[in-house]
N, CA and C atoms of all chains as a GROMACS GRO file, in nm:
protein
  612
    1UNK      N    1  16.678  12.221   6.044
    1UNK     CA    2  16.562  12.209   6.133
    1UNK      C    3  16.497  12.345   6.151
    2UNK      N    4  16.355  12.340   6.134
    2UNK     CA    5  16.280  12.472   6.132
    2UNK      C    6  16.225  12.522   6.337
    3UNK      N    7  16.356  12.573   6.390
    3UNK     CA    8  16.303  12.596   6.521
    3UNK      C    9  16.228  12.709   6.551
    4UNK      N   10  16.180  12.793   6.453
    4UNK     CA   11  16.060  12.901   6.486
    4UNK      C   12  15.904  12.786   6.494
    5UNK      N   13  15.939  12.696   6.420
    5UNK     CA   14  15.827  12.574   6.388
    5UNK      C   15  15.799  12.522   6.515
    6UNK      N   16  15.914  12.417   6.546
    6UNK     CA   17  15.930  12.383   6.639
    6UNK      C   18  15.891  12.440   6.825
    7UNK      N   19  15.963  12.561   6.787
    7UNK     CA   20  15.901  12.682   6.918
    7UNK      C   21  15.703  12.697   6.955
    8UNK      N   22  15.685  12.709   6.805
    8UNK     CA   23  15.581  12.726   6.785
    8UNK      C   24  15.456  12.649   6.834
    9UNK      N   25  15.554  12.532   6.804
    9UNK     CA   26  15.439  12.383   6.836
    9UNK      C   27  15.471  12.381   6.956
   10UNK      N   28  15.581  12.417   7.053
   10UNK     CA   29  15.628  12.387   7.217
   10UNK      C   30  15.518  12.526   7.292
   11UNK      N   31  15.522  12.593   7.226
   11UNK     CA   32  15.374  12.730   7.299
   11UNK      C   33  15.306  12.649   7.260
   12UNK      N   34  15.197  12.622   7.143
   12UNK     CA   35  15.036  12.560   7.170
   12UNK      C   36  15.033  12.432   7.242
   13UNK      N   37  15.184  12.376   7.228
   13UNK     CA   38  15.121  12.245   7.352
   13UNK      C   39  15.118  12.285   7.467
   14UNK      N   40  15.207  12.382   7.526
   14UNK     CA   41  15.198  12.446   7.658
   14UNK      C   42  15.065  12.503   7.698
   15UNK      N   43  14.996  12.611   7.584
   15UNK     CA   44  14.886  12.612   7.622
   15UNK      C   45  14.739  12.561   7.634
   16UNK      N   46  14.767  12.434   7.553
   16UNK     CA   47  14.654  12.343   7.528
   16UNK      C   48  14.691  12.247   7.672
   17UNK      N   49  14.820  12.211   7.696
   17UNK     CA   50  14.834  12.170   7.796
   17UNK      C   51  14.773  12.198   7.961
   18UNK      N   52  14.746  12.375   8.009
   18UNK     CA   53  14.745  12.386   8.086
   18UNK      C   54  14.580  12.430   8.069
   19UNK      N   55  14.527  12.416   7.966
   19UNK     CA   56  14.379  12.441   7.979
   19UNK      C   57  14.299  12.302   8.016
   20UNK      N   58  14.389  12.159   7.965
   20UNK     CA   59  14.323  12.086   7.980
   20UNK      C   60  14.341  11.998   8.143
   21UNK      N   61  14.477  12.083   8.201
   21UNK     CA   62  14.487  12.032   8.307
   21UNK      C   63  14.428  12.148   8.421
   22UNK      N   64  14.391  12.218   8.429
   22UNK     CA   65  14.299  12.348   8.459
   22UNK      C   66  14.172  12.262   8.517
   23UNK      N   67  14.065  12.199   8.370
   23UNK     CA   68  13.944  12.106   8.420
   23UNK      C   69  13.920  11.935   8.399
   24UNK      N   70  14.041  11.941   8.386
   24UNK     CA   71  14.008  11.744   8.398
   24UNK      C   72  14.147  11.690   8.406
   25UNK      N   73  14.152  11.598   8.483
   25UNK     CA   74  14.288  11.567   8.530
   25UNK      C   75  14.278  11.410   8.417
   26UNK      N   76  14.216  11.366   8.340
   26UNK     CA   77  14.143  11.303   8.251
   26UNK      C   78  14.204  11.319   8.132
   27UNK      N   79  14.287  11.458   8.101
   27UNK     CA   80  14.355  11.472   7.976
   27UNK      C   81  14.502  11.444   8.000
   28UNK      N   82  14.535  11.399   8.088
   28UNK     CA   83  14.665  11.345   8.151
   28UNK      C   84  14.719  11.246   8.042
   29UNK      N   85  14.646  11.140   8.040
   29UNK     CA   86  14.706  11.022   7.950
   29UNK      C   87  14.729  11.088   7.837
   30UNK      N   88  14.660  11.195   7.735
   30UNK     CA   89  14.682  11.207   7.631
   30UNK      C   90  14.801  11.348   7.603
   31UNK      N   91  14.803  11.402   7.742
   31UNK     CA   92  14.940  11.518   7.706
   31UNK      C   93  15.062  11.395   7.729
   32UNK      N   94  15.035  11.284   7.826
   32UNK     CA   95  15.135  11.198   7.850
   32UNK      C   96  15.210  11.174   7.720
   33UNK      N   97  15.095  11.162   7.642
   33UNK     CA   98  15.154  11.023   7.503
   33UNK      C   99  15.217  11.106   7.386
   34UNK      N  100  15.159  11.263   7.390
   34UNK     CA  101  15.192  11.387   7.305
   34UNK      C  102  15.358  11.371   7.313
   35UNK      N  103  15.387  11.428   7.501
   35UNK     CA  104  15.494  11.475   7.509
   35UNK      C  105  15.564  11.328   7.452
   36UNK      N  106  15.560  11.189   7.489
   36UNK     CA  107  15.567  11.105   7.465
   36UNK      C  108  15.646  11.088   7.267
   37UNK      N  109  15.533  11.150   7.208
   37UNK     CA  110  15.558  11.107   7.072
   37UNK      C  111  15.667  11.247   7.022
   38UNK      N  112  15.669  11.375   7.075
   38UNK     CA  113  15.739  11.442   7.026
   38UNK      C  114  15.879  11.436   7.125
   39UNK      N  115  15.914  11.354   7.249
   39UNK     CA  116  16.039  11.380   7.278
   39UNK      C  117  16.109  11.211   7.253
   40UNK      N  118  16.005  11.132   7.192
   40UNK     CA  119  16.104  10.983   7.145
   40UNK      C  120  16.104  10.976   7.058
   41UNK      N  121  16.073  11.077   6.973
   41UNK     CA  122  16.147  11.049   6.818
   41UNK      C  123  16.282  11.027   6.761
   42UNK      N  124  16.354  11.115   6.854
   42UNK     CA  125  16.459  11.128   6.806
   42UNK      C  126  16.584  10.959   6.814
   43UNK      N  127  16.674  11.003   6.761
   43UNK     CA  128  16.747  10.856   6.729
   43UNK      C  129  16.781  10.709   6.878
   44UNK      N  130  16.771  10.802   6.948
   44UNK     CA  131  16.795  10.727   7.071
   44UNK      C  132  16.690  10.595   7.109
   45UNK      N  133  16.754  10.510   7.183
   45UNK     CA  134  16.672  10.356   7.180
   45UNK      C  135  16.584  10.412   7.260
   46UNK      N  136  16.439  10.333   7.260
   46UNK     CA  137  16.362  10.366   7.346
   46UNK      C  138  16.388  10.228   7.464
   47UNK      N  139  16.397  10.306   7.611
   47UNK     CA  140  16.413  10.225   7.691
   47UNK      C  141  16.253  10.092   7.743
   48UNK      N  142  16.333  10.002   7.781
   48UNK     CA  143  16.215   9.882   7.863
   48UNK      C  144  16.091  10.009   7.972
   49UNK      N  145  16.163  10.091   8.025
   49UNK     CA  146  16.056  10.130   8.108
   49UNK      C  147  15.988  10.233   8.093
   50UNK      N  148  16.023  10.269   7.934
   50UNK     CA  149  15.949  10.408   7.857
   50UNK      C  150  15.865  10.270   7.778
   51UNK      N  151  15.884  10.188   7.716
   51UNK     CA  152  15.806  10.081   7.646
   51UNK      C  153  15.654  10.052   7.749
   52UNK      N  154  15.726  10.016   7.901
   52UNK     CA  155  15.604   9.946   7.947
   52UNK      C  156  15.508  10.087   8.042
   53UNK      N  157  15.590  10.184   8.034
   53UNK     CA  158  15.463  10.278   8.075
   53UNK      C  159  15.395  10.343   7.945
   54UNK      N  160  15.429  10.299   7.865
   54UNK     CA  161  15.293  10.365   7.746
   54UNK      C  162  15.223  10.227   7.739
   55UNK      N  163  15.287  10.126   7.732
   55UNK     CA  164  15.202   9.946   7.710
   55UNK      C  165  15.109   9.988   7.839
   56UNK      N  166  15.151  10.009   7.975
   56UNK     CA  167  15.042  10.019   8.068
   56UNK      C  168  14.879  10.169   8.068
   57UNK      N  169  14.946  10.263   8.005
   57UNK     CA  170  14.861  10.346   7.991
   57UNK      C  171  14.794  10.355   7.890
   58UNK      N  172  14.849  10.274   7.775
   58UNK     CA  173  14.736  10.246   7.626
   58UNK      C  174  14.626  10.111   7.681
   59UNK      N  175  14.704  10.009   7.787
   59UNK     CA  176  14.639   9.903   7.841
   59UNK      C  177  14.478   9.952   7.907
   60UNK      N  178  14.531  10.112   8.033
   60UNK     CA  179  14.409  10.094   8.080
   60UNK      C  180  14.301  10.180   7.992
   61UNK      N  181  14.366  10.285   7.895
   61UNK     CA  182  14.240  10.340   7.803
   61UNK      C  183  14.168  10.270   7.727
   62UNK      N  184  14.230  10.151   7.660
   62UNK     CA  185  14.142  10.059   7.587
   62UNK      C  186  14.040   9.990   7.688
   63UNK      N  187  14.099   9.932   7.795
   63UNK     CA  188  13.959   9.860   7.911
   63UNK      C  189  13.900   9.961   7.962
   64UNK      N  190  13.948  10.042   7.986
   64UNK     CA  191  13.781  10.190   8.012
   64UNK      C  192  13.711  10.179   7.908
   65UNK      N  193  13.751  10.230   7.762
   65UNK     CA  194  13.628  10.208   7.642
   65UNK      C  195  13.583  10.084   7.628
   66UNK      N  196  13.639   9.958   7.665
   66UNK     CA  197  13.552   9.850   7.606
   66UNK      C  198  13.500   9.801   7.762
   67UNK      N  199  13.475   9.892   7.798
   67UNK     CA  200  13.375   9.835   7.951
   67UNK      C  201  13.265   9.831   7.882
   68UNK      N  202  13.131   9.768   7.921
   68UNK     CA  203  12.999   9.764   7.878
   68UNK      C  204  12.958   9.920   7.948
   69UNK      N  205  12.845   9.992   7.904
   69UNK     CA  206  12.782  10.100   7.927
   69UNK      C  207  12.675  10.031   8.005
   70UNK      N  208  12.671  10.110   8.164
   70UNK     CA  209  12.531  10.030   8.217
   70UNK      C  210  12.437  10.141   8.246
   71UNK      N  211  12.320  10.096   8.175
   71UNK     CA  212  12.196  10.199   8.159
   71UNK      C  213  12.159  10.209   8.302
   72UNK      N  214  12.811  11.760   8.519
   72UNK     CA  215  12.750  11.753   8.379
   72UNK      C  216  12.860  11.875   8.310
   73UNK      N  217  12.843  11.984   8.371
   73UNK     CA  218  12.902  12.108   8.327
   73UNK      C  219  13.086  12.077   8.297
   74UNK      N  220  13.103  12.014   8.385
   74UNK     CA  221  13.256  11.942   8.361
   74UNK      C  222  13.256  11.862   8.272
   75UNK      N  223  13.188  11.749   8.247
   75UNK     CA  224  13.167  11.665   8.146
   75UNK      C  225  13.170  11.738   7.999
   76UNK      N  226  13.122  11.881   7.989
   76UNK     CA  227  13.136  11.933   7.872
   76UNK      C  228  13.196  12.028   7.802
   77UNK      N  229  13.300  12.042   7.942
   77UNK     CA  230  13.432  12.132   7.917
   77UNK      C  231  13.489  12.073   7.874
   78UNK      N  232  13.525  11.938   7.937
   78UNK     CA  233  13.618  11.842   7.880
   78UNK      C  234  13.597  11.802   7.735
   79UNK      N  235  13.450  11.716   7.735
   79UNK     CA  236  13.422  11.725   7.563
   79UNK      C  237  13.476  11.863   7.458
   80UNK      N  238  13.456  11.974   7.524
   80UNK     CA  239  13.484  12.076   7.436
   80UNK      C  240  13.629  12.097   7.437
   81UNK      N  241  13.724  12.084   7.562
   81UNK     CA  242  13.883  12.075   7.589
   81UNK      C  243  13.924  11.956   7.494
   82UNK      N  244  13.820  11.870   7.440
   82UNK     CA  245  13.900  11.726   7.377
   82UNK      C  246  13.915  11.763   7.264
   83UNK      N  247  13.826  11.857   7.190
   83UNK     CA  248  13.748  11.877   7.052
   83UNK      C  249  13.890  11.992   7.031
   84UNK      N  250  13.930  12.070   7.100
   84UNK     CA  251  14.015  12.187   7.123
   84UNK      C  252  14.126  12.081   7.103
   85UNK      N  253  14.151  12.014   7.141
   85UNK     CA  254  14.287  11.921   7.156
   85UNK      C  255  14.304  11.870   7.045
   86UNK      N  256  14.194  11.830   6.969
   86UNK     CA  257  14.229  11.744   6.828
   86UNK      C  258  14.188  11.844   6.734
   87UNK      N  259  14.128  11.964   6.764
   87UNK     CA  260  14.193  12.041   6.676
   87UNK      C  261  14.332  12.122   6.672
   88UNK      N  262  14.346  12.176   6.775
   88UNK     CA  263  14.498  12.228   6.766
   88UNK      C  264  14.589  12.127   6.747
   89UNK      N  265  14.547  11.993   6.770
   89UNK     CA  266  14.687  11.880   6.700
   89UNK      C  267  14.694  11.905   6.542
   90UNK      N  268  14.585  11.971   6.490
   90UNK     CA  269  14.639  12.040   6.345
   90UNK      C  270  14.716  12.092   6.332
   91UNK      N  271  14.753  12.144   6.442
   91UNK     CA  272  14.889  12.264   6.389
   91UNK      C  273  14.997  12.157   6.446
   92UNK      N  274  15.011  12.032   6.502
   92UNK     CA  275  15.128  11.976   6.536
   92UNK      C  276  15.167  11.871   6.446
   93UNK      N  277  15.209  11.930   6.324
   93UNK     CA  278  15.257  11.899   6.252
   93UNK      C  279  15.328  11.770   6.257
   94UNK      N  280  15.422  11.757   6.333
   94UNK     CA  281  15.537  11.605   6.391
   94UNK      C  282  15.441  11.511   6.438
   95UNK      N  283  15.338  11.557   6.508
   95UNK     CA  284  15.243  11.436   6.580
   95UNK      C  285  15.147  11.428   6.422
   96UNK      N  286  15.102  11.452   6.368
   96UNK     CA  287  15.020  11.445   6.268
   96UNK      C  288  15.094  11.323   6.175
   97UNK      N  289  15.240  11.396   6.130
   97UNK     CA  290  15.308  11.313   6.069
   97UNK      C  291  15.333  11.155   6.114
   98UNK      N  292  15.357  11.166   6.248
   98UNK     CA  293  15.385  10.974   6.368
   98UNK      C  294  15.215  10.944   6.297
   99UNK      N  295  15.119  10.998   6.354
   99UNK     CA  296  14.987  10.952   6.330
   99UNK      C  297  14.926  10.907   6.195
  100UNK      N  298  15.027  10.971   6.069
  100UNK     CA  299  15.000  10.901   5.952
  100UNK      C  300  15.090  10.784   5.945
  101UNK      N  301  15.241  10.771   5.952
  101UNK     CA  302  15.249  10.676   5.994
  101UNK      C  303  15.256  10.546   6.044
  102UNK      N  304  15.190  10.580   6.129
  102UNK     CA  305  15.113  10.485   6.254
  102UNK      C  306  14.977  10.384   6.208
  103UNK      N  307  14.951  10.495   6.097
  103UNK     CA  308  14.797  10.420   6.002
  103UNK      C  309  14.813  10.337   5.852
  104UNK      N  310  14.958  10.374   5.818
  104UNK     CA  311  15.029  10.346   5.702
  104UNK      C  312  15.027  10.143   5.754
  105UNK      N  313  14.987  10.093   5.649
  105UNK     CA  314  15.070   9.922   5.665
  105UNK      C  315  15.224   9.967   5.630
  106UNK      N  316  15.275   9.847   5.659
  106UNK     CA  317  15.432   9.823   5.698
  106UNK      C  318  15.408   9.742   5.623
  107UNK      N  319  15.601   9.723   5.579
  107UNK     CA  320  15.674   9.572   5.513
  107UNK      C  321  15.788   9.558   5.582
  108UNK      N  322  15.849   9.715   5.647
  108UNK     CA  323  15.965   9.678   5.688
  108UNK      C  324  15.972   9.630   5.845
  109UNK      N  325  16.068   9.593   5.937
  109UNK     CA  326  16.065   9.548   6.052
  109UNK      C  327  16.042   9.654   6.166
  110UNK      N  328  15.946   9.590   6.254
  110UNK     CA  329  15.888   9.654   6.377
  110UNK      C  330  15.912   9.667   6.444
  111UNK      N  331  16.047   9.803   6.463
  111UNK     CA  332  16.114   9.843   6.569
  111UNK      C  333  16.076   9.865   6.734
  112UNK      N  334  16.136   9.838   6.830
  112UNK     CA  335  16.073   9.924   6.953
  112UNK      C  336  16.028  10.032   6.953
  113UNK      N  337  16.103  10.133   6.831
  113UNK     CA  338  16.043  10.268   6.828
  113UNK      C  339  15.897  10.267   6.729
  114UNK      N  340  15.930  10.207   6.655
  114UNK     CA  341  15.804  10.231   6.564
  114UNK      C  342  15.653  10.165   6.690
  115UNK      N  343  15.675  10.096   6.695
  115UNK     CA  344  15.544  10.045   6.823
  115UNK      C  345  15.529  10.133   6.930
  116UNK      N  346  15.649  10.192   6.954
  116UNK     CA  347  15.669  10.303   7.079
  116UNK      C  348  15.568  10.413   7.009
  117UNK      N  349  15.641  10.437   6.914
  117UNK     CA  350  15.523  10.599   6.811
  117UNK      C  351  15.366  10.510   6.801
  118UNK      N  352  15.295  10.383   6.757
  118UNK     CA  353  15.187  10.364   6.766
  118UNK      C  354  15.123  10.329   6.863
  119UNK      N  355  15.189  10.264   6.979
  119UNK     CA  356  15.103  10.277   7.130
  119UNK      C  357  15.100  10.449   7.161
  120UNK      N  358  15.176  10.516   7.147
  120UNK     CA  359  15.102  10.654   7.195
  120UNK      C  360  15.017  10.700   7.086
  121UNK      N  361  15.038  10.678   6.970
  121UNK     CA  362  14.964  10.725   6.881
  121UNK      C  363  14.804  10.654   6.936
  122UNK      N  364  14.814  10.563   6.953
  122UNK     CA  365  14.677  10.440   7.031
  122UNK      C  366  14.641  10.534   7.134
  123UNK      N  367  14.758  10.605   7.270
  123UNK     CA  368  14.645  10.621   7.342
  123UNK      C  369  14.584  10.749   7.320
  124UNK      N  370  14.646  10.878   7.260
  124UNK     CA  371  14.605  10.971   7.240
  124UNK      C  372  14.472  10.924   7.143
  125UNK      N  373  14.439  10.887   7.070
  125UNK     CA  374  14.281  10.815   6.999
  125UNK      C  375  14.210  10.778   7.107
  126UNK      N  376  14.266  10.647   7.194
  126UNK     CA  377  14.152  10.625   7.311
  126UNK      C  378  14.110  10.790   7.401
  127UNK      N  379  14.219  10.831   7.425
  127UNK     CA  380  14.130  10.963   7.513
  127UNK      C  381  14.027  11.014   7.466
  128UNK      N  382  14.073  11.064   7.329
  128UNK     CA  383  13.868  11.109   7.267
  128UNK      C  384  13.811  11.014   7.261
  129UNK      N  385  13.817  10.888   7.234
  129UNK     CA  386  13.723  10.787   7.244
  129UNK      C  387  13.641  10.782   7.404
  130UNK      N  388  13.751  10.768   7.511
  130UNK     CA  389  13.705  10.802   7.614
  130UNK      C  390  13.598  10.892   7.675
  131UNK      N  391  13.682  11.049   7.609
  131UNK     CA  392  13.626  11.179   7.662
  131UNK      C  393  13.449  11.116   7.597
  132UNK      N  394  13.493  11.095   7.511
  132UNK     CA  395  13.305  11.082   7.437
  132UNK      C  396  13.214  10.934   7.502
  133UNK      N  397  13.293  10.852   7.565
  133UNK     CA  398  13.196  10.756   7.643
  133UNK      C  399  13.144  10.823   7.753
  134UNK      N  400  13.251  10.924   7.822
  134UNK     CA  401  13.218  10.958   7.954
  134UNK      C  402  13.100  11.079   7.927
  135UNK      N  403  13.131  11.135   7.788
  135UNK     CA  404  13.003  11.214   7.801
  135UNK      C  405  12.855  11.130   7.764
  136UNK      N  406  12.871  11.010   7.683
  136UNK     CA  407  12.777  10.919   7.695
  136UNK      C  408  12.713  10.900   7.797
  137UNK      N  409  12.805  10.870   7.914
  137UNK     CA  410  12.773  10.792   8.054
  137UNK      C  411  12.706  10.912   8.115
  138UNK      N  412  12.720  11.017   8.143
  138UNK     CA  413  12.714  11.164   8.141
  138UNK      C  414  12.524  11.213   8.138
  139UNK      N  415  12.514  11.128   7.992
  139UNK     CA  416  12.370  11.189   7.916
  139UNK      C  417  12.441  11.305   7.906
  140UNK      N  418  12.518  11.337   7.836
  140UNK     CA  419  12.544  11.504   7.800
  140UNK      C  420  12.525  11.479   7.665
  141UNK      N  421  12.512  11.411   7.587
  141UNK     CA  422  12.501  11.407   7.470
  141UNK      C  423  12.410  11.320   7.413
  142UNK      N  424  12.350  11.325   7.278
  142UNK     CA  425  12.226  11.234   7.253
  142UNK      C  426  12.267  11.070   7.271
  143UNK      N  427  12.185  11.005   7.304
  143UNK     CA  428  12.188  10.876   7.371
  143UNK      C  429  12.203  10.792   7.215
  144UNK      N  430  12.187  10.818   7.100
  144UNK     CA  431  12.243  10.711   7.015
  144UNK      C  432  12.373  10.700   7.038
  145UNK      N  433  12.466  10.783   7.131
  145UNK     CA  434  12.628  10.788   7.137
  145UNK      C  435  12.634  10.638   7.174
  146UNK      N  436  12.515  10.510   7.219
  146UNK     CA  437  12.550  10.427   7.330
  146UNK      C  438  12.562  10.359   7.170
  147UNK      N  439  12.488  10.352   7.080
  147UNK     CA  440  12.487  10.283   6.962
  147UNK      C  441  12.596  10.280   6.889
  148UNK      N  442  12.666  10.373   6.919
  148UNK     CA  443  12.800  10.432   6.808
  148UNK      C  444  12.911  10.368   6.907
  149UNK      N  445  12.900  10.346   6.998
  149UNK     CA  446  13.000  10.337   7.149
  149UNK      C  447  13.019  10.158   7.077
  150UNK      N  448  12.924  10.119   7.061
  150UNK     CA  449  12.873   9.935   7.028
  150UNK      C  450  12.946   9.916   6.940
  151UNK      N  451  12.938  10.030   6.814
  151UNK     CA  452  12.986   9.976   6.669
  151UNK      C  453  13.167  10.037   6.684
  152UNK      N  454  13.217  10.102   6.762
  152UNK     CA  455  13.330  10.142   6.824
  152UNK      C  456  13.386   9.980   6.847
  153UNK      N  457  13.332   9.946   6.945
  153UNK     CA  458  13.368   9.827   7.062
  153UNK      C  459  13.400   9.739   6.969
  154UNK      N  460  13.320   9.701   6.867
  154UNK     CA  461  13.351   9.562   6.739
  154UNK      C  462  13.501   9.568   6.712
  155UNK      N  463  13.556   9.639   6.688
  155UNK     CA  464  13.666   9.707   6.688
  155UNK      C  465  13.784   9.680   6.776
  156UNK      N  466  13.712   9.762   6.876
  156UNK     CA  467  13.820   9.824   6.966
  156UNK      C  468  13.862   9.666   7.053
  157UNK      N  469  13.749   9.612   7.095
  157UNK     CA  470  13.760   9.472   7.152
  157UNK      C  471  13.864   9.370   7.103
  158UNK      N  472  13.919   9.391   6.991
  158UNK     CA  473  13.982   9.325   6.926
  158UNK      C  474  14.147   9.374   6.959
  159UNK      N  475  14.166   9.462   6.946
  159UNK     CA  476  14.299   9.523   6.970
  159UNK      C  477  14.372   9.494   7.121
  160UNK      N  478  14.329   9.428   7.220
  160UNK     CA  479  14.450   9.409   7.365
  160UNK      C  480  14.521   9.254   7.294
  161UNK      N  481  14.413   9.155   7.189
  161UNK     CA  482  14.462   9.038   7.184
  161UNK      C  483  14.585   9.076   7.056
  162UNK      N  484  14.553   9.129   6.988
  162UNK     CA  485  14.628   9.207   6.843
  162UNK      C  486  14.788   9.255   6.944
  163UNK      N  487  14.757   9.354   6.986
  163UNK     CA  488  14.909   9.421   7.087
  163UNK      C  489  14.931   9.330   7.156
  164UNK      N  490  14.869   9.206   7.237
  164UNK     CA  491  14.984   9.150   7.327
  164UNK      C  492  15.047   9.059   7.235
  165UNK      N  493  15.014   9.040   7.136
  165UNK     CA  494  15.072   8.944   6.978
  165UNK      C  495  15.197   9.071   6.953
  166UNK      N  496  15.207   9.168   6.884
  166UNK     CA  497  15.238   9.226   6.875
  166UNK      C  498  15.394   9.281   6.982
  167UNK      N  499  15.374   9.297   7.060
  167UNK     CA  500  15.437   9.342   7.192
  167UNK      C  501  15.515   9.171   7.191
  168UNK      N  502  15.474   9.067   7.185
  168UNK     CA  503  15.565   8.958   7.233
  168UNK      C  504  15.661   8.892   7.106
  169UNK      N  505  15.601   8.972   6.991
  169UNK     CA  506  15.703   8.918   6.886
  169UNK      C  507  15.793   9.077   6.821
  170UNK      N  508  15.796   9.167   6.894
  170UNK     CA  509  15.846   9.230   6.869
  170UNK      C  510  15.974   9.196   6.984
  171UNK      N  511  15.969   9.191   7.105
  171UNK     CA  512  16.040   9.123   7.197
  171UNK      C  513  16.115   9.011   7.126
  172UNK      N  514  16.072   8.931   7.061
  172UNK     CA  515  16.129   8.863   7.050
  172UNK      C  516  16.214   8.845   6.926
  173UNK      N  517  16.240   8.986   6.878
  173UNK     CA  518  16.240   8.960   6.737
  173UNK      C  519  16.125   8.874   6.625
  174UNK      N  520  16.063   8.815   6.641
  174UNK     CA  521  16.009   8.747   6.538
  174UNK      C  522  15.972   8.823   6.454
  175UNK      N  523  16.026   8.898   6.332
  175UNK     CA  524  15.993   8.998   6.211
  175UNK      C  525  15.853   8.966   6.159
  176UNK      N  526  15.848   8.840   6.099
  176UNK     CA  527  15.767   8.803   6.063
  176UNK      C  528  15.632   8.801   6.079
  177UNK      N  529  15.625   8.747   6.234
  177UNK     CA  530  15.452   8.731   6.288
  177UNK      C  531  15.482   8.896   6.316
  178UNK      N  532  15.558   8.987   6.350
  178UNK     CA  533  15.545   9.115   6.417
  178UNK      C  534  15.497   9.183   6.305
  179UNK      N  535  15.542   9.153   6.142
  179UNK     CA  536  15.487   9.288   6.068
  179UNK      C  537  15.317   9.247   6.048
  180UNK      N  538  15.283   9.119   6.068
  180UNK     CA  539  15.190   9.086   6.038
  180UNK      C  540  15.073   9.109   6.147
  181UNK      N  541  15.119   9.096   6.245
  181UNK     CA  542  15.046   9.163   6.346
  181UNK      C  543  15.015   9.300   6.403
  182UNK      N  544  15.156   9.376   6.352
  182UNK     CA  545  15.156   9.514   6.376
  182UNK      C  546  15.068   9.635   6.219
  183UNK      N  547  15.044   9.494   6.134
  183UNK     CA  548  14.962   9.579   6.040
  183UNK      C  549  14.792   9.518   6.068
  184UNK      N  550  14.793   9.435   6.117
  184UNK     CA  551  14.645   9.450   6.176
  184UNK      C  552  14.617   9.513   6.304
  185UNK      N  553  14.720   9.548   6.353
  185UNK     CA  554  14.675   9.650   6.462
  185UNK      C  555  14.633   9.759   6.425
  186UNK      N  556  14.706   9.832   6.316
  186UNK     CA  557  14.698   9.963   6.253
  186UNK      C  558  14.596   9.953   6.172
  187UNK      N  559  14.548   9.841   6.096
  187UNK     CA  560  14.396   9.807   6.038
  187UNK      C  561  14.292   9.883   6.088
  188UNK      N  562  14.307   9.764   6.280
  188UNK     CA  563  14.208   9.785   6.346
  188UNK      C  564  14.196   9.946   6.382
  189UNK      N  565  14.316   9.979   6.439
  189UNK     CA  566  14.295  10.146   6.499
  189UNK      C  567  14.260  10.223   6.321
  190UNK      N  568  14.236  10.230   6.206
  190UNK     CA  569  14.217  10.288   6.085
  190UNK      C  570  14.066  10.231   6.084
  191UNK      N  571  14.030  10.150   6.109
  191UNK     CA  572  13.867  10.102   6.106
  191UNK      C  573  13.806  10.221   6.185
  192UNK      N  574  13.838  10.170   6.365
  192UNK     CA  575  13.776  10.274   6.418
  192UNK      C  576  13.770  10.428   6.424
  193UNK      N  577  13.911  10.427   6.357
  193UNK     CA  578  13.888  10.601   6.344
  193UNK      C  579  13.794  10.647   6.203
  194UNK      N  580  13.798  10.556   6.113
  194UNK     CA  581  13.679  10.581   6.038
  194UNK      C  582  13.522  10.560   6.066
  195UNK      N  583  13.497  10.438   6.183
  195UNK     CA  584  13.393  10.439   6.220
  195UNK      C  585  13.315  10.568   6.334
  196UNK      N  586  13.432  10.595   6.360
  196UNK     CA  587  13.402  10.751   6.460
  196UNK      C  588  13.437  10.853   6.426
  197UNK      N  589  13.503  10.861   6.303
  197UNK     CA  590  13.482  10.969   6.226
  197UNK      C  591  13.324  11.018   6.139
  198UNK      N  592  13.271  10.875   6.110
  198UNK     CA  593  13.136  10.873   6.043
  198UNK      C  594  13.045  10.883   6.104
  199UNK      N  595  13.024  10.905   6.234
  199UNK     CA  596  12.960  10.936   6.361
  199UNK      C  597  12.993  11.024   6.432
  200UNK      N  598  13.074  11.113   6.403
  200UNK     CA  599  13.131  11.281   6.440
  200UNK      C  600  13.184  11.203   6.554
  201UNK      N  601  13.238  11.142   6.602
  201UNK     CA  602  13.340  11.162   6.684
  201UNK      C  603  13.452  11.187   6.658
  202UNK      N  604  13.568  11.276   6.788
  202UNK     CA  605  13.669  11.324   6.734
  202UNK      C  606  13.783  11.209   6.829
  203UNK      N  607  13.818  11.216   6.723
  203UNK     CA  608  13.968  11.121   6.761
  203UNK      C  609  14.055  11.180   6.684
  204UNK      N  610  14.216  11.154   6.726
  204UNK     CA  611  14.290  11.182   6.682
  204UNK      C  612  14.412  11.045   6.618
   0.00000   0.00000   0.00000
């Protein structure tokens, strides 16, 4: 396992992390799903209540974009 | 307004430095790949986040729509998005209930038109400069 790599990628998420929570509390769902995809990779089952909080937070980003736009 | 275009520019920053995140790049190809083999909890686990990190720029760029921070054909591109995107809660709750249930079968078949649909729209908002990841 390449952990200078690894290190590497744990600084730019840290700092992409705290710039985007700095001006919009809006980039939340998507550091959610980051940390999300890089700490459930590994071999372990993913639990019922790690399943239904990404099912609920992919739920409400899709019905925000497919709201109608009102002029 | 001025917030509206930090964020657009914080989103654009976000899916570019996911270039350098190599492991998420890799789930996100992936995630776009069709399947034959069976549709683990984890594998759906890696494409619902892979799903919502895409909706956020999809997002960040409606809200600058809604915004007027950006040219108003975004509402046109937002439409040809939606053809799409509208389709995907009926796709995942298919998806999500035969993976539950084991059913291999309807699950690979459903979990590769999910990944269809999310590979459509990221090409349709890729061809319209939007950034998704």
């Amino acid at each position: 396992m390449d952990y200078l790599a690894i290190l590497a990628l744990v600084q730019k998420g840290i700092t992409v992390a705290q710039a985007l929570m700095e001006v919009s509390k809006d980039a939340s769902p998507a550091l959610t799903a980051i940390k999300n995809m890089l700490s459930g990779l590994p071999e372990n089952d993913i639990t019922d209540e790690q399943m239904l909080a990404v099912e609920e937070l992919l739920d409400a980003q899709i019905a925000e974009f497919n709201l109608e736009i009102e002029d | 307004m001025k917030k509206v275009l930090i964020a657009c520019v914080l989103a654009f920053a976000l899916t570019g430095c996911a270039g350098q995140f190599g492991k998420i790049q890799d789930v996100i190809a992936v995630t776009t790949t069709s399947v034959q083999n069976p549709v683990t909890k984890k594998s759906l686990y890696q494409f619902e986040n892979a799903m919502v990190v895409a909706f956020v720029g999809l997002n960040s760029y409606k809200r600058a729509c809604v915004a007027k921070a950006i040219p108003q054909s975004c509402k046109t591109t937002i439409a040809k998005l939606q053809v799409y995107t509208r389709k995907i809660p009926g796709v995942l709750r298919q998806v999500r209930a035969f993976v539950k249930n084991n059913d291999q079968v309807n699950a690979i078949t459903a979990f590769n038109t999910a990944k269809a649909l999310l590979a459509e729209f990221k090409s349709v908002a890729a061809a319209n400069n939007v950034k998704v990841q």
